[in-house]
Structures are given as structure tokens and as C-alpha cells.
Residue frames as qw, qx, qy, qz and C-alpha x, y, z in Angstrom:
[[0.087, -0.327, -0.335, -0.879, 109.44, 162.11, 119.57],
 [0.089, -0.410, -0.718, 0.555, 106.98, 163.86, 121.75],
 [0.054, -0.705, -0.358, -0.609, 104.07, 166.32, 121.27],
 [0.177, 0.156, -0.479, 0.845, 104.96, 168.94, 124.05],
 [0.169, -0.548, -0.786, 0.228, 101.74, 168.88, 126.84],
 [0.002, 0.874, 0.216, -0.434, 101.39, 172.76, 126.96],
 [0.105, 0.394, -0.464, -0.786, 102.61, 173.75, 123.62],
 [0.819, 0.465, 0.048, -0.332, 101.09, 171.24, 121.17],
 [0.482, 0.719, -0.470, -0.171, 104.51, 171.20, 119.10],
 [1.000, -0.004, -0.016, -0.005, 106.01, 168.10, 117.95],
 [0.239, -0.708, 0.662, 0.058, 109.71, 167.52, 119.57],
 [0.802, 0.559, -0.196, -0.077, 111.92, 165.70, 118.03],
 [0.162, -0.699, 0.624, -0.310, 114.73, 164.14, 120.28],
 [0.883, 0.353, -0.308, 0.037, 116.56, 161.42, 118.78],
 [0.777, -0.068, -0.363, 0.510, 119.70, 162.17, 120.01],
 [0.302, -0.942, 0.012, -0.149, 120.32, 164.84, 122.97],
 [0.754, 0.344, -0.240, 0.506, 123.90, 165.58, 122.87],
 [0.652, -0.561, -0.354, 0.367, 126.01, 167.17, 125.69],
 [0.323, 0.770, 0.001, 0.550, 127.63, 170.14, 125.37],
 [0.554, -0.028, -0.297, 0.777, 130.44, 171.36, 128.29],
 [0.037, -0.949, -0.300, -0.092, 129.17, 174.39, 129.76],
 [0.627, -0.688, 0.021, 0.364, 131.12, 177.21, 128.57],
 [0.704, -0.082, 0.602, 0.368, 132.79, 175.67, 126.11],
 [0.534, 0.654, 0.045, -0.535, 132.37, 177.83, 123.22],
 [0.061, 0.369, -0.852, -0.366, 134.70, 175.44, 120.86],
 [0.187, 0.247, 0.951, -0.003, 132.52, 172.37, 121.64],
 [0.378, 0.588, 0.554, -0.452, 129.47, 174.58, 121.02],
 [0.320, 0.563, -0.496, -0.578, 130.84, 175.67, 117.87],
 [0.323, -0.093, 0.938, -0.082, 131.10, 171.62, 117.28],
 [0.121, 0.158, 0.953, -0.227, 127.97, 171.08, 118.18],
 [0.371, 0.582, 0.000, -0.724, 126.18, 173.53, 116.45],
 [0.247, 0.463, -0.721, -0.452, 127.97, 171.80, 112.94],
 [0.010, 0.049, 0.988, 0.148, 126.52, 168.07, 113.63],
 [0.498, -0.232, -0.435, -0.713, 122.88, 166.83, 113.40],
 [0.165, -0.119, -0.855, 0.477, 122.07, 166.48, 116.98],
 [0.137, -0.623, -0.586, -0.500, 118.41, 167.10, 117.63],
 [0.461, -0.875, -0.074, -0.127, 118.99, 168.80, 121.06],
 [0.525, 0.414, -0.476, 0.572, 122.01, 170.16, 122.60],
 [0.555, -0.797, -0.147, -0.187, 122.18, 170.37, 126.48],
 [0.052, 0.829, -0.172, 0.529, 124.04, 173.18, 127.55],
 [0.748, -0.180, -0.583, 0.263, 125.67, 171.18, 130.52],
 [0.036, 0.797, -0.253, 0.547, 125.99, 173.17, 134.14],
 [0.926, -0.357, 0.007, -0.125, 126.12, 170.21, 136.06],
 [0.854, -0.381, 0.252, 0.249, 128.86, 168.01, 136.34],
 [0.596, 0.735, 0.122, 0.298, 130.32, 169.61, 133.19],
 [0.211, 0.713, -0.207, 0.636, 131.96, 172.71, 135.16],
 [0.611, -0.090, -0.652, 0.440, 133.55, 172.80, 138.46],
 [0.301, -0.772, -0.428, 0.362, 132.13, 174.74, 141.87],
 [0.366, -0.632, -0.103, 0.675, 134.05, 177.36, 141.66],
 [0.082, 0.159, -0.490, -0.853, 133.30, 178.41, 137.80],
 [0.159, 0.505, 0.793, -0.303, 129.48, 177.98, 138.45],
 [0.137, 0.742, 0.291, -0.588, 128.68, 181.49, 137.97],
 [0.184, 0.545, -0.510, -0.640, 130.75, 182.15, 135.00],
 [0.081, 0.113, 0.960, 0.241, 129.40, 179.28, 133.17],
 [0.077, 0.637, 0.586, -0.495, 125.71, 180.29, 133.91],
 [0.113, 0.750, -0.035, -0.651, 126.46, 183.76, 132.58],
 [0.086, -0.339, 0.708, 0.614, 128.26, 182.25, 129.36],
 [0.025, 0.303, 0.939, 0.160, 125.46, 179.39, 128.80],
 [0.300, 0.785, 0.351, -0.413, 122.42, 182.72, 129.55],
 [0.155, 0.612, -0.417, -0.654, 124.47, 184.73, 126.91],
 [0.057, -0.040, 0.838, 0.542, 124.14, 181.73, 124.18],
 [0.254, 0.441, 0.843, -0.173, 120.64, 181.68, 124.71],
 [0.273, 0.802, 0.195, -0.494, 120.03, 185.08, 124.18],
 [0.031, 0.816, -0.320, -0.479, 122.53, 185.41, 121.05],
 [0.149, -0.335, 0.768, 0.524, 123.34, 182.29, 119.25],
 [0.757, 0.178, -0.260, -0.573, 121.48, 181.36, 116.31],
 [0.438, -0.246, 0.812, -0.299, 120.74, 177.37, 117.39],
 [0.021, 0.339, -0.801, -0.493, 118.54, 176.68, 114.70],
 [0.750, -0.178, -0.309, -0.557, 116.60, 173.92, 114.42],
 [0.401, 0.065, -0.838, 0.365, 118.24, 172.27, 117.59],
 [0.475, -0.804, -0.253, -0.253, 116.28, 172.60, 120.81],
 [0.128, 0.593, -0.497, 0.620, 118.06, 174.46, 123.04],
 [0.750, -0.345, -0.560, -0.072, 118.88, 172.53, 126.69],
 [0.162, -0.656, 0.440, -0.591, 120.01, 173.56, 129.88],
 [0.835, -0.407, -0.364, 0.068, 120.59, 170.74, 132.60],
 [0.104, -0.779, 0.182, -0.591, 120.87, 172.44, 135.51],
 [0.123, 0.291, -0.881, 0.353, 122.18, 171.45, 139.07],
 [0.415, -0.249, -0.875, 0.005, 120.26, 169.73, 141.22],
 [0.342, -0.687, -0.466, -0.440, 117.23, 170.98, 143.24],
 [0.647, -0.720, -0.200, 0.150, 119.12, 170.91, 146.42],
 [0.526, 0.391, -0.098, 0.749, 122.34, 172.61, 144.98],
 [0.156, -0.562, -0.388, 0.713, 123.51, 175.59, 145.85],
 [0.152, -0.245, 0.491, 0.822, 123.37, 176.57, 142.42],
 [0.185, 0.282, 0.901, 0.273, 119.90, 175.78, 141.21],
 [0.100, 0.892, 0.347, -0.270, 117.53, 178.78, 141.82],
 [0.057, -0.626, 0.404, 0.665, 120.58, 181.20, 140.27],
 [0.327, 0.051, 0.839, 0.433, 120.44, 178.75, 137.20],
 [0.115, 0.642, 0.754, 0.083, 116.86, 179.11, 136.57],
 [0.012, 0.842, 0.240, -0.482, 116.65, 182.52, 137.37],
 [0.372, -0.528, 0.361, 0.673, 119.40, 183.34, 134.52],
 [0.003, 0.048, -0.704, -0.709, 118.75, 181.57, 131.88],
 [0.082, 0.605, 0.744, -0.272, 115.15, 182.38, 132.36],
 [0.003, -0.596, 0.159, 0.787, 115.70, 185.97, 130.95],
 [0.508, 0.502, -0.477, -0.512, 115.99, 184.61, 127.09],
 [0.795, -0.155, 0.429, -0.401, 114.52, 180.88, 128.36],
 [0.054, -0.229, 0.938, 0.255, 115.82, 177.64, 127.01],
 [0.557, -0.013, -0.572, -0.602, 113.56, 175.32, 125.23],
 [0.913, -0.279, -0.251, -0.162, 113.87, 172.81, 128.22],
 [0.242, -0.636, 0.698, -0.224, 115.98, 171.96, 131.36],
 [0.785, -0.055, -0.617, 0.014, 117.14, 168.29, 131.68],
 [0.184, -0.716, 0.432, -0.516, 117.24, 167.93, 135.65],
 [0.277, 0.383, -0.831, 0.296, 119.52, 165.96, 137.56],
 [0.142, 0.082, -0.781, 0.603, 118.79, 163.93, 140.76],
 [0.610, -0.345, -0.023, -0.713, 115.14, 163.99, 141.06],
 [0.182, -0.104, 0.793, -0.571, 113.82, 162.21, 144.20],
 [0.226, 0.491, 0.787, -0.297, 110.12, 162.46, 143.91],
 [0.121, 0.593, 0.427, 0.672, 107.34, 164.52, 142.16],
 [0.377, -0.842, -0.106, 0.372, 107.23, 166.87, 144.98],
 [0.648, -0.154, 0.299, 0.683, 110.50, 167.67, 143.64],
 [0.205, 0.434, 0.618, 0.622, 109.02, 168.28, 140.03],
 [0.241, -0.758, -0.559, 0.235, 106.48, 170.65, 141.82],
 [0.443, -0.668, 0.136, 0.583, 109.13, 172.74, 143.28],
 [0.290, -0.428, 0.223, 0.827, 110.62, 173.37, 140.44],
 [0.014, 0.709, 0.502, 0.494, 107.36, 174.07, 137.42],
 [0.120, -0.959, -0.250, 0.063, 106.56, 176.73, 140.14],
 [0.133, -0.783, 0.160, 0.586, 110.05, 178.48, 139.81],
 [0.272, 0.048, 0.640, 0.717, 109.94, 178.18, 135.92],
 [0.080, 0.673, 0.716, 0.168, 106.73, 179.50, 136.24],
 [0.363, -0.801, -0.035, 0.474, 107.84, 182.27, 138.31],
 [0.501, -0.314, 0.490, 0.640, 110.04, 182.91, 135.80],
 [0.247, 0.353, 0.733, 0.526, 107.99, 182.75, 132.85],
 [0.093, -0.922, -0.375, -0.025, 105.59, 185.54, 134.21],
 [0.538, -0.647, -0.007, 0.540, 108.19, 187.49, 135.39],
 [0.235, -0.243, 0.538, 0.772, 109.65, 187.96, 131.84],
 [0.514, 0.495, -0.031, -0.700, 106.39, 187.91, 130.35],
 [0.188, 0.231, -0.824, -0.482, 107.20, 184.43, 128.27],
 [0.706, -0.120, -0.333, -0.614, 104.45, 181.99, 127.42],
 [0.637, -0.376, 0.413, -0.531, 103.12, 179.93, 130.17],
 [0.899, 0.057, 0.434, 0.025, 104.25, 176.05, 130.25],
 [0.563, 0.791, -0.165, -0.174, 106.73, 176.94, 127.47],
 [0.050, -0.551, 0.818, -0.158, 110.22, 175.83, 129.05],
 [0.906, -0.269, -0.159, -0.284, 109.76, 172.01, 129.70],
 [0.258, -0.648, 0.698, -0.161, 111.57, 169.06, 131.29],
 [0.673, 0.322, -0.659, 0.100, 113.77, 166.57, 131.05],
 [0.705, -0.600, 0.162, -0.343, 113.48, 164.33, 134.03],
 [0.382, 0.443, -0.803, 0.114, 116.76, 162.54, 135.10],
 [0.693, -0.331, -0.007, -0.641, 114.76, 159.99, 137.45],
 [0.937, -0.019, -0.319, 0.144, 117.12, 156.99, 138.44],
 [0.269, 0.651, -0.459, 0.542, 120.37, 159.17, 139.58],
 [0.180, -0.373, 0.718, -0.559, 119.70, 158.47, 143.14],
 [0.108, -0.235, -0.966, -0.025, 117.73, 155.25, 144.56],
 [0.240, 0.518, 0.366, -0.735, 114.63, 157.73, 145.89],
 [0.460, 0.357, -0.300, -0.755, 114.17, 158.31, 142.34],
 [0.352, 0.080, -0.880, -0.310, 114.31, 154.95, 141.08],
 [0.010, -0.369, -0.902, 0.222, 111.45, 153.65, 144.00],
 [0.418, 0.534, 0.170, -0.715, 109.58, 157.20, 143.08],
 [0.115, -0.096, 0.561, 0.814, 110.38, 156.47, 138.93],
 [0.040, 0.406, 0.843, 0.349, 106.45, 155.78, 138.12],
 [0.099, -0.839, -0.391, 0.366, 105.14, 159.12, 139.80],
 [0.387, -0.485, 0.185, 0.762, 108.34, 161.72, 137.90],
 [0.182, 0.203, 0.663, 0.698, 106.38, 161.94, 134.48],
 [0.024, 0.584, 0.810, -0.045, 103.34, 162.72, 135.80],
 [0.056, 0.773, 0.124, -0.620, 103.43, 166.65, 135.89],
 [0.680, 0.540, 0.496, 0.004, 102.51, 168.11, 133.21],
 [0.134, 0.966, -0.198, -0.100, 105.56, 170.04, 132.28],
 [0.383, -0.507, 0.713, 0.295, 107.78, 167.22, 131.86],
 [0.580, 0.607, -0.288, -0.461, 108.32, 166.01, 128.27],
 [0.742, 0.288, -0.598, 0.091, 110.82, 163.19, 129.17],
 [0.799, -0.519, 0.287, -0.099, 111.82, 160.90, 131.47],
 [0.649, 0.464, -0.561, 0.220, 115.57, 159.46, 131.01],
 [0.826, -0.558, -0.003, 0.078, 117.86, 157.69, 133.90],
 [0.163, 0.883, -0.400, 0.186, 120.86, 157.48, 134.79],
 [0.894, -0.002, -0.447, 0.035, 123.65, 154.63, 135.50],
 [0.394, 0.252, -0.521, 0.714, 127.26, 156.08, 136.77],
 [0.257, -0.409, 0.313, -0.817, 125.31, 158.51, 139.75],
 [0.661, -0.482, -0.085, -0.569, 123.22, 155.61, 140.37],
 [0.904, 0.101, -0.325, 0.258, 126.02, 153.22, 140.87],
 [0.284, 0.311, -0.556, 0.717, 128.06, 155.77, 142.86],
 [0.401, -0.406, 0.302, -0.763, 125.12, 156.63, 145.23],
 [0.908, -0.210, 0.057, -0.359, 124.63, 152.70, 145.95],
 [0.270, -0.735, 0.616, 0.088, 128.23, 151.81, 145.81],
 [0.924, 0.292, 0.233, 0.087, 127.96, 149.26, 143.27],
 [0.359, -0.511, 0.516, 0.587, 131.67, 148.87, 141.96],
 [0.049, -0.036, -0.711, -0.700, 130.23, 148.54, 138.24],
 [0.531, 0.273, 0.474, -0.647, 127.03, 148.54, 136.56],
 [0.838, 0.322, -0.196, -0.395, 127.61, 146.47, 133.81],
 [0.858, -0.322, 0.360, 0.176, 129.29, 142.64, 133.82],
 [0.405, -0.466, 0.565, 0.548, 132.11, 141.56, 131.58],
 [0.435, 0.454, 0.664, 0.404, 129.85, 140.88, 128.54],
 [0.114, -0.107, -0.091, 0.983, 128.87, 144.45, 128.92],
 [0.362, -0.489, -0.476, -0.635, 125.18, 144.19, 129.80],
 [0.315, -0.476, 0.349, -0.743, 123.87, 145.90, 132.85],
 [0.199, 0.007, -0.897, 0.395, 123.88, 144.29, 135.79],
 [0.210, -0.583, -0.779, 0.098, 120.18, 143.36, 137.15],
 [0.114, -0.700, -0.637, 0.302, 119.31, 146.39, 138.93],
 [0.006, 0.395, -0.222, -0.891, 120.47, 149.10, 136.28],
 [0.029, -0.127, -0.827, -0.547, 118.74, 147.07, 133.93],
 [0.107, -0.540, -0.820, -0.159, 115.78, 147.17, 135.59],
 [0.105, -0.579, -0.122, 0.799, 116.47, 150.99, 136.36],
 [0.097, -0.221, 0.464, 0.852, 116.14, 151.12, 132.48],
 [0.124, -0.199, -0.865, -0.444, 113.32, 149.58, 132.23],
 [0.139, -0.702, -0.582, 0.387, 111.29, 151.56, 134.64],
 [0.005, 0.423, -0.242, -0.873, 112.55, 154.75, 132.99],
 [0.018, 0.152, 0.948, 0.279, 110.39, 152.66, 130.22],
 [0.253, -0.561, -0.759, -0.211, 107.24, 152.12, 131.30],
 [0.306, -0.186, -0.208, 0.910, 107.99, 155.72, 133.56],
 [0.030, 0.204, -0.330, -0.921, 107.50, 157.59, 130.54],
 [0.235, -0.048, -0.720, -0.651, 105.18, 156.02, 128.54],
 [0.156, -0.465, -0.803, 0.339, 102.80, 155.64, 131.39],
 [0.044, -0.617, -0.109, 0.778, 102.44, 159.41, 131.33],
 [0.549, 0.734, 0.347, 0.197, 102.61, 159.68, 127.75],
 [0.059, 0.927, -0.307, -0.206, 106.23, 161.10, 127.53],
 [0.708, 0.567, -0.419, 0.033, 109.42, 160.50, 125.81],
 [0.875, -0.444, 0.165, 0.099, 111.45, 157.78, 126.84],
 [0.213, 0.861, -0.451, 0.104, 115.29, 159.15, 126.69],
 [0.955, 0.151, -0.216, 0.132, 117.87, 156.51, 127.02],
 [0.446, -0.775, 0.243, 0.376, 120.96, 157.30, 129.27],
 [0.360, 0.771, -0.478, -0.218, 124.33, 157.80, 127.47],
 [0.978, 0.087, 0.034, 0.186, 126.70, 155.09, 126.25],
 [0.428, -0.873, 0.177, 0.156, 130.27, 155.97, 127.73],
 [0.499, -0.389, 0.519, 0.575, 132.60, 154.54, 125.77],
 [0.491, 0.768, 0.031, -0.409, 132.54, 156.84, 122.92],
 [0.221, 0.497, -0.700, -0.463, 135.05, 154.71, 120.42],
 [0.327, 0.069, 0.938, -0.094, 133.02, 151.56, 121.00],
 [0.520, 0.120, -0.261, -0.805, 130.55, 152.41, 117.54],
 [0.259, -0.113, -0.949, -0.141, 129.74, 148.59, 117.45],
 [0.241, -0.169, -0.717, 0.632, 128.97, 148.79, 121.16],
 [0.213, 0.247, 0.255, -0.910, 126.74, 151.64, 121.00],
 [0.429, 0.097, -0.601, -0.667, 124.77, 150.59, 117.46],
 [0.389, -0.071, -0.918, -0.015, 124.30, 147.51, 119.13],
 [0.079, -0.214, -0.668, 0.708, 122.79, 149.23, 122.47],
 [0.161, 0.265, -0.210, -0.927, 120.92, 151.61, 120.44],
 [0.450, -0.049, -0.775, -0.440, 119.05, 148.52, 118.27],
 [0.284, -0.282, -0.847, 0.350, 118.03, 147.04, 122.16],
 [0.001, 0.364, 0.233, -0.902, 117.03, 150.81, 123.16],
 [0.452, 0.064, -0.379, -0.805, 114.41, 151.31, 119.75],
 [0.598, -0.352, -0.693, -0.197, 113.03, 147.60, 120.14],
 [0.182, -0.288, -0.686, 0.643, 112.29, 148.45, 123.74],
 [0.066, 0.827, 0.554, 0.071, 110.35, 151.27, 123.07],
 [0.343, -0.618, 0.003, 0.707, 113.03, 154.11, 123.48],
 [0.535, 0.743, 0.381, 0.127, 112.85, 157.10, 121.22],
 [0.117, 0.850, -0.433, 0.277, 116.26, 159.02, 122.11],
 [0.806, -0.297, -0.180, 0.479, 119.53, 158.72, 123.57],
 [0.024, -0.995, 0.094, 0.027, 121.74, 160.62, 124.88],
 [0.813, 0.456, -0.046, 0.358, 125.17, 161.36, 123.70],
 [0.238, -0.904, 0.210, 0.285, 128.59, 163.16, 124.69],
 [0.225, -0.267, 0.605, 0.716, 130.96, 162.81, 121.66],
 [0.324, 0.465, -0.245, -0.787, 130.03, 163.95, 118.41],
 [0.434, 0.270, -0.544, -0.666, 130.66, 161.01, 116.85],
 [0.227, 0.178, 0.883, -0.371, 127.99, 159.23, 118.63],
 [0.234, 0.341, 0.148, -0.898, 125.55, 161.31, 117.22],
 [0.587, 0.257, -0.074, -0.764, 124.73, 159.65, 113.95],
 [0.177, 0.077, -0.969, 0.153, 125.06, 156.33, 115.04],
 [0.151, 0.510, 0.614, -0.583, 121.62, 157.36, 117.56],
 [0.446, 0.350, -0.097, -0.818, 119.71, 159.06, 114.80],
 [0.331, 0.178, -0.731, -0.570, 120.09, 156.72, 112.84],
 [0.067, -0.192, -0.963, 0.174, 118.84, 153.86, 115.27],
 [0.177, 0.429, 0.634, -0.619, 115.89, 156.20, 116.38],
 [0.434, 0.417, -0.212, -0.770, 114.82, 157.18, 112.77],
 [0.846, 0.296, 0.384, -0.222, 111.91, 154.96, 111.10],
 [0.238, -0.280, 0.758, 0.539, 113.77, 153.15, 108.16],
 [0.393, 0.288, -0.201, -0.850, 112.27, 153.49, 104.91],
 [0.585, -0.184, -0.569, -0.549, 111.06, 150.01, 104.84],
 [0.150, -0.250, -0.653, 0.699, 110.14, 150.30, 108.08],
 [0.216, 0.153, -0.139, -0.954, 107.95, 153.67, 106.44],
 [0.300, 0.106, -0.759, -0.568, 106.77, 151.61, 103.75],
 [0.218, -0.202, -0.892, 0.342, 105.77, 148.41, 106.05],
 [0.035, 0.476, 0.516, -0.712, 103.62, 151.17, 108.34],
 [0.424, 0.269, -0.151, -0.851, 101.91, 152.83, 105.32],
 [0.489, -0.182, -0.783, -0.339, 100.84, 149.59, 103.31],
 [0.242, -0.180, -0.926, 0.225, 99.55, 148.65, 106.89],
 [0.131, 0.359, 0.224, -0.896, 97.70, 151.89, 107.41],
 [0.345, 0.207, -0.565, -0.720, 96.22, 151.46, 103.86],
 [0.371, -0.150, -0.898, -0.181, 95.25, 147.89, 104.76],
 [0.115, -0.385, -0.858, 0.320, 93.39, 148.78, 107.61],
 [0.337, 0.177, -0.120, -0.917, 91.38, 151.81, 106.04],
 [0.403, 0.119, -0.678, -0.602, 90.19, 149.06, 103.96],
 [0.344, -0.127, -0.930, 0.018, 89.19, 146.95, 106.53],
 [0.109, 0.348, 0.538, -0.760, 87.48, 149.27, 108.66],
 [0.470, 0.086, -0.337, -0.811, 85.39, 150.43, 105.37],
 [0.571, -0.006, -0.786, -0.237, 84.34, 146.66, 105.73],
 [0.643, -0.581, 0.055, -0.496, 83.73, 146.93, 109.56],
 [0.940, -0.044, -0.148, 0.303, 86.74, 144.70, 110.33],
 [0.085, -0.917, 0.386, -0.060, 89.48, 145.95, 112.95],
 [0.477, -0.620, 0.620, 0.056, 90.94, 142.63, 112.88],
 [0.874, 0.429, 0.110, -0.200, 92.43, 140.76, 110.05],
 [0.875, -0.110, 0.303, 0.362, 94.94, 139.07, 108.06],
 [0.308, 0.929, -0.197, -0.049, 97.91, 140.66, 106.88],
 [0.182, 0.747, -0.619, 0.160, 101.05, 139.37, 105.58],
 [0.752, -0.228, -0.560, -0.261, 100.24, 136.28, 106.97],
 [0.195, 0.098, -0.540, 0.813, 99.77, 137.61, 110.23],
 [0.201, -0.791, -0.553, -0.167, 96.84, 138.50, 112.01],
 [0.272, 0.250, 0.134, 0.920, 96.66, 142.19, 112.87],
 [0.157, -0.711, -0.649, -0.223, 94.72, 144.28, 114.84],
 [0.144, -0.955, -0.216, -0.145, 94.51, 147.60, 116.93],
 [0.718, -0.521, 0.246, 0.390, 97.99, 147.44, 118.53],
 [0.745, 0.256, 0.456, 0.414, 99.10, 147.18, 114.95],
 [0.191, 0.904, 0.231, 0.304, 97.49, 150.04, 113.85],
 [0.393, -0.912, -0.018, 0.118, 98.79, 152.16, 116.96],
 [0.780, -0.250, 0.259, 0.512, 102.40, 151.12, 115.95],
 [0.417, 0.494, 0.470, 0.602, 102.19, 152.03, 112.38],
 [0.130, -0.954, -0.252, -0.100, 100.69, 155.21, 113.48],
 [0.529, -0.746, 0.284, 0.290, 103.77, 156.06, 115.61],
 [0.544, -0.132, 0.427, 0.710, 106.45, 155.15, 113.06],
 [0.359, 0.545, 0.345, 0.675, 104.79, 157.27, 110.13],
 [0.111, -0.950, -0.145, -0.255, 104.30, 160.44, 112.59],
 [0.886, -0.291, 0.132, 0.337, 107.70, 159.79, 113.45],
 [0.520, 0.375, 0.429, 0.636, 108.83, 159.94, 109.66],
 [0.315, 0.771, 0.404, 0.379, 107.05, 162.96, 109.21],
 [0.526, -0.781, 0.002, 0.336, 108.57, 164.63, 112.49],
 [0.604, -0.376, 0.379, 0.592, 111.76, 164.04, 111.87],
 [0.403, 0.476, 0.483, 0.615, 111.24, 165.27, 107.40],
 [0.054, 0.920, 0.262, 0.287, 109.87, 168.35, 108.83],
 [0.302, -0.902, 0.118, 0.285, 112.54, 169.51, 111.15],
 [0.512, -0.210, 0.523, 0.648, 115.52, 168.68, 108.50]]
């Protein structure tokens, strides 16, 4: 969960689910499950030569399907495509909520491309800083030595990474071992995507978890991915979907826990005390900040369902 820098409005984006570009079955799908974002895929989704038509299909849903309470995504190609400026320009007409882009390098990059969403946004007359981004910020190794500069503009909302692209563009034959935890320097791709985000004050997005019949597997990734500090993942099968909500939604005594603790420290400030026992624990500003974060969480998530 994020509070968008140039709207205000609290996003919600638990799980960001994939969606073929094109595809109007899967989007039919994906419309039906409780994914909090769907992203409209024109990337690696659809092959060169069905670019355009894809584009045209994925501008038409924007303008025409009813989406709901999903946020509507668009991960476009990459900045050096040939295909990126057409993207933007298209579905710029009747604007997604947010692009998730591929392959960033640097925040130069980012630059480059707020000024042609901006370009865009005047052009059509839509509200200024409205479209954001999804930064994909590990895909190549440039990103991963830039990752602590890619949040900083103020039109990105998230920062997520990325394993398979970064493993093919450094020829690593895998990127996890046989136990199936990442090998050293994905791991510590994830963990810059981490402290990326949350430097900046944006949402840390979790890459996907490929083997979509492995529910253990994923629950299990998912549990590592919340106690880190992640606050989404991303998904490509359906039934991934509430497996990730669940992990990224505050359990009710989890709720509970964070109100009584909220309660307790009203009381103690009335008393001029920020630090004190609780639960036999000592307790003090950190605490608070937590609690904070899991009940505006709660309330996120109750208001968009």
C-alpha cells in the first residue's frame, strides 16, 4: 500500500497480476478474481510482430472496459524499444492508472519517460502526475548498481525487480540453488529493491514466483516477502492470487495487536511517556510507526472491497 505522491490517493497493491496483452479470455479471467491491479502486459507477453495490434486492443480496454475497483496497468516495452513512445502515446488517449516499466538503467531513464507521460497528459487535457510508475529496477545489472537512485522521482509509486532478465543478462545458468532460495546476488537484488523503495517512500513490489502449482512454495515466499518489509507481489496465474493477498493483508490479530498498541500508547503519551512496557516488552516509537502501518493498511484494503 502506497499513498500516490501527486494524487494523495491510497493504492492498494497486494497482488499485481499479469494479464497477456490482447488476451481478451484471460482479461475476462482476470476481471472475475480479486487481484488488486491487473497489468495489461505489452512486453514480453506478445511477440514483435503483433506489437501494434496488441497496443490498439490493450488502448481499446482502457477506454471501454468497466475494471472496477482494480487499477488499471500497462507495462510497456522498454525505453529503448522500438515500441515504447507508440505505447505511451496510445494508451495515453483514455490513460491507464500506471505503467509498470521494464529494464530501467538509471533515473535519467525515469526522467525521459515522466516527460513523455507528461506530454501526454497535457495533450489530452488529463490531470497532471496522474498516470504513475511501476519501476522494474534489477532487470539489467545498470539497474541493480543504479537501484537506490530509481524511486526517487516523484512519479514513481513502486519499485519491484526482477530475477529471470537479470539472470539472462548476466548469464547466470539459475538464480535459485536446489533448496530453492536465491542464489547470493538475486537475493541481494531483492533486497535492494527493499531498502530502494522505502528509501523514497514507495511501495516495495516483490517479483513473481514462477512456478505457479508450487502453493506451498509461494505461501512460504510470500511469509519471507511481508516479514521483510514487502507490501505486494506480483503474480501470473490466477491461482496465485489469493495466496498473495492473503500474505499481504494485516491479519485480524495482527489488527487487534496494532490497535491495543495504538490505545496503549495514547495513554502513555497523555502521561508524557513515548517509551514503555507493553506485553512484557518494552516499546517505543518504531512500535508505534509499525502499528500505524498495519491499521492504515486494514483500513485500505476494507475500503477498496
Amino acid at each position: 500500500m502506497t499513498q500516490s505522491p501527486n494524487t494523495g490517493d491510497t493504492t492498494v497493491r497486494r497482488s499485481s497480476h499479469f494479464v497477456p496483452g490482447a488476451n481478451e479470455r484471460m482479461l475476462g479471467k482476470s476481471l472475475a478474481t480479486d487481484a488488486d491491479s491487473l497489468v495489461l502486459d505489452l512486453e514480453d507477453a506478445v511477440t514483435p510482430d503483433n506489437k501494434d495490434s496488441a497496443r490498439a486492443t490493450v488502448s481499446g480496454w482502457l477506454g471501454d472496459v468497466d475494471f472496477g475497483a482494480k487499477e488499471r496497468v500497462v507495462r510497456i516495452n522498454p525505453l529503448d524499444s522500438p515500441w515504447c513512445v507508440d505505447d505511451i502515446a496510445e494508451t495515453m488517449v483514455s490513460p491507464p492508472d500506471a505503467y509498470l516499466v521494464p529494464k530501467v538503467n538509471n533515473a535519467a531513464e525515469v526522467v525521459q519517460l515522466d516527460a513523455m507521460v507528461t506530454r501526454w497528459e497535457t495533450e489530452h487535457g488529463h490531470p497532471r502526475g496522474g498516470v504513475v510508475l511501476l519501476v522494474l529496477g534489477t532487470e539489467t545489472p545498470q539497474g541493480l548498481l543504479n537501484i537506490g537512485e530509481l524511486a526517487q522521482h516523484d512519479r514513481v509509486d513502486a519499485l519491484s525487480w526482477g530475477a529471470e532478465d537479470l539472470s539472462a543478462a548476466m548469464g547466470s545458468k539459475a538464480n535459485r540453488d536446489a533448496t530453492g532460495a536465491y542464489l547470493p546476488v538475486f537475493e541481494y537484488a531483492r533486497v535492494m529493491c527493499l531498502v530502494g523503495a522505502t528509501a523514497w517512500n514507495k511501495q516495495p513490489l516483490d517479483t513473481v514466483f514462477v512456478d505457479f502449482r508450487d502453493d506451498d512454495g509461494l505461501a512460504a515466499e510470500c511469509a519471507t516477502s511481508a516479514a521483510m518489509g514487502f507490501t505486494g507481489k506480483i503474480t501470473i496465474h490466477p491461482a496465485q492470487i489469493d495466496i498473495v493477498n492473503a500474505a499481504f493483508t494485516p491479519s485480524d490479530a495482527e489488527l487487534a495487536d496494532a490497535q491495543e498498541l495504538l490505545e496503549a500508547f495514547a495513554d502513555a503519551e497523555a502521561a508524557g511517556r513515548m517509551a514503555f512496557a507493553h506485553r512484557g516488552q518494552m516499546v517505543d516509537v518504531p512500535h508505534l510507526t509499525r502499528a500505524r502501518k498495519i491499521v492504515a493498511t486494514a483500513d485500505a484494503i476494507a475500503e477498496r472491497v
